[in-house]
N, C-alpha and C positions, 0 to 999 in steps of 0.2 A: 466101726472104723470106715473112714470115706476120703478119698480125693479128688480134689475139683481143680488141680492143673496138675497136667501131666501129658508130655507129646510123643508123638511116635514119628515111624520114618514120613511124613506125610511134611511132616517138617523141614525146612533146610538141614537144622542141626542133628538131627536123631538119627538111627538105624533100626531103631527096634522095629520092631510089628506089634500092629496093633492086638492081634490075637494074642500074644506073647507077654504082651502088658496086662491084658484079660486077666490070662491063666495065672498070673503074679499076683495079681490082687484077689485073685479066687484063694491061692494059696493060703494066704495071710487072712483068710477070712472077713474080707470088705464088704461091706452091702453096698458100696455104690465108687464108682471109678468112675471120673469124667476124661476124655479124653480131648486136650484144647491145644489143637495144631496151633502154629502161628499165621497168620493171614497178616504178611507185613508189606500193606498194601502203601502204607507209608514208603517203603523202599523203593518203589516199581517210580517214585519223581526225583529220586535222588541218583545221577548218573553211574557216581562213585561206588555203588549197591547194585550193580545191573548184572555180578556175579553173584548172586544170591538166588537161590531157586526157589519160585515160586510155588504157594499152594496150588494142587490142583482141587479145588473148591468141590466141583460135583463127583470127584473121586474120594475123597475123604467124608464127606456125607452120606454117601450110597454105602461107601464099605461100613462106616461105624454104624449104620443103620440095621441092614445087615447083622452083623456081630453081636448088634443091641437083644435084636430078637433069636438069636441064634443062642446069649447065654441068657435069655431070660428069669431064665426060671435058677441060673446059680447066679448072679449079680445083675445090679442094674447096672447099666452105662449110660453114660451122658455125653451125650453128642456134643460137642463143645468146640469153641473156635478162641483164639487171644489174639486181639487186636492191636497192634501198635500204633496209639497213638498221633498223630500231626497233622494238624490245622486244615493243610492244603487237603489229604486224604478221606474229611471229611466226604465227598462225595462217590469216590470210589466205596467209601464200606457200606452207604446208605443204598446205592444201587446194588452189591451183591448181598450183601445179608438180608436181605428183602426176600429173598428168591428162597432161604434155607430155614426149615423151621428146627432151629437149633434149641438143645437143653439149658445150653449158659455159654452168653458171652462174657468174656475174661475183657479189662481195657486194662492196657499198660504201655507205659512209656518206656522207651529205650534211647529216640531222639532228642535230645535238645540242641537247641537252636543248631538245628540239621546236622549235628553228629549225633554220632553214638555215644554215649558217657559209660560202653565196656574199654575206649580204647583208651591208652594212655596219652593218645594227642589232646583229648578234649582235659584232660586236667593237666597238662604242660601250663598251657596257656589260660590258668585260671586258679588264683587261690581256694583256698577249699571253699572259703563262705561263698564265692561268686559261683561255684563247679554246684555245690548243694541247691543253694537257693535260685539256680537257674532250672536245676533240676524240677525243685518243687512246683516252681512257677509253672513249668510245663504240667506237669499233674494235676493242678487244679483248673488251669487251664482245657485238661481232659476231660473233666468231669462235667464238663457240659457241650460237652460233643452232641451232635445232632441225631447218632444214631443211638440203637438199642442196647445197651451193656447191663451186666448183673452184680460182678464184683471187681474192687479196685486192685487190681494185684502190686504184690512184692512194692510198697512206698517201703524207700532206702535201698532202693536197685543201684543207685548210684555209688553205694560204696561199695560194690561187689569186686571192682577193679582201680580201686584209686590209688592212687601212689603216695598218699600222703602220709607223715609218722602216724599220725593218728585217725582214723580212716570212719569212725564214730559219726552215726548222724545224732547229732542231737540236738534234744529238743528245745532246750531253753537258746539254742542259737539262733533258733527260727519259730521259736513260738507264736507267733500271730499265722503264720501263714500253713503251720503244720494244724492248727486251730480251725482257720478258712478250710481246708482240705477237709479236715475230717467233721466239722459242723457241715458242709456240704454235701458227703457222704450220708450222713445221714439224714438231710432232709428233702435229698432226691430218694431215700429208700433202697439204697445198693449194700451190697456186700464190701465191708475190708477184711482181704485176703491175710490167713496168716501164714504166709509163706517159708520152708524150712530150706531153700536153697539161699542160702545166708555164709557160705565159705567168702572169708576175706572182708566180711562188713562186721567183725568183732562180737555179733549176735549172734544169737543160738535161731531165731528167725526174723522175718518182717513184715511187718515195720518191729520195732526196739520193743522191748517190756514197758517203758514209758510210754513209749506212744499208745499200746493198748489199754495201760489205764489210762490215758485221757481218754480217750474214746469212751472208755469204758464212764467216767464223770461227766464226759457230754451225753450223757444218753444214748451211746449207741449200743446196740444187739444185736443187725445182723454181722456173722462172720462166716469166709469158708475157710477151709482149711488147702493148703495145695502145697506138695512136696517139690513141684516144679520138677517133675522125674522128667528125664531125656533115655535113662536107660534102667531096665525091671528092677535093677538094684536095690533105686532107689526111691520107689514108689512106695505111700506112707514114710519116707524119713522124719525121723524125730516127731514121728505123731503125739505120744505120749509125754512126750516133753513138753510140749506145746501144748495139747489139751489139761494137761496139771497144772501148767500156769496159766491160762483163763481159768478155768475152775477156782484157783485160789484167788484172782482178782473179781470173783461174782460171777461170771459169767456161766449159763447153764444150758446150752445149746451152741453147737455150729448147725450150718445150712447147708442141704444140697439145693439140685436144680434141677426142674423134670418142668420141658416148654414155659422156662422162665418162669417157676415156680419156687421161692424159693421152701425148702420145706426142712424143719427144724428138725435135728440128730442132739437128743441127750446126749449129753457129756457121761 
């Protein structure tokens, strides 16, 4: 059993401690726990977001390093950071992640065209097809960001908050471009994330069971797994749910990360 996103108080959103997440995944018998604050360096150009507390980068480094060799010998850790996404912030991650030699970077989108698509303003003013397919565009747009990344997380973050009857991403309403994203993915050699923090996007995780098997019929096979835990609770959620469905759709490994390695875990 493994997780390759999951934040502690290093984050704006979180409280927990990183020990505390440790000892949670030691519990439950994990052989590898990555811990991947947020570095939402995208924020620090947007004014509107200047209430938002910043990583402190070479404190979340040194202590996960630390703690890495501290539980050695009962779990691995993986030093880990998630990226948000935007155009402009290319240079900001390219100057600091240079400096950290991290386990795995996370890249994921939360901005489109400079909001947030968690709040309910950015789908006021937008039908669902325009709110979705704005979204996507940004994500693949991501995907050839300048700097270093390993896996794509949570594609269908966008219906996690949307107010619409039916809040479903799916796939035959964007099939060319949910196509482009994941034929991309694969032929940069990255991970898509099977993400189980999916409350309120009508899926059990993400991206959709559709979208995994296309992935799955384009030839893709790396995948990690990431519960998206903010607090110990929820750390490995719905693991086995998720890994029963790749296994029945073919699939016979997920991946961790050890200095951007990614290294294969039987199912």
């Amino acid at each position: 059993m493994i997780d390759t996103h999951t934040h502690c108080l290093h984050s704006h959103d979180s409280q927990q401690s990183p020990r505390d997440m440790i000892e949670k995944a030691i519990s439950l018998n994990m052989e590898y726990l990555a811990i991947t604050d947020h570095f939402d360096g995208e924020l620090t150009l947007l004014p509107e977001f200047s209430y938002i507390r910043q990583i402190d980068l070479e404190n979340h480094f040194s202590e996960l390093i630390a703690l890495k060799q501290e539980y050695a010998d009962r779990i691995q850790v993986g030093v880990g950071i998630e990226c948000g996404y935007m155009k402009e912030a290319d240079g900001i991650y390219l100057d600091k992640l240079s400096k950290y030699d991290f386990d795995m970077t996370i890249n994921s989108v939360h901005m489109v065209e400079y909001e947030d698509c968690y709040f309910k303003s950015y789908f006021d003013k937008r039908t669902k097809f325009q709110a979705y397919e704005a979204y996507l565009k940004a994500v693949r747009e991501s995907l050839d960001c300048p700097y270093h990344y390993d896996s794509v997380a949570h594609i269908g973050y966008v219906a996690r908050k949307a107010t619409y009857p039916d809040t479903k991403l799916r796939i035959q309403e964007h099939q060319d471009l949910i196509d482009d994203i994941l034929k991309t993915i694969i032929a940069k050699g990255k991970s898509l994330e099977v993400n189980t923090n999916s409350k309120g996007t009508g899926e059990d995780f993400l991206p959709s069971k559709e979208i995994l098997q296309r992935y799955r019929q384009l030839g893709g096979s790396l995948l990690t797994f990431g519960s998206d835990a903010h607090t110990v609770d929820r750390i490995g959620d719905k693991y086995s749910i998720a890994t029963e469905f790749l296994k029945s759709i073919g699939f016979q490994y997920i991946f961790k990360y050890i200095s951007h390695q990614p290294i294969a875990v039987k199912l």
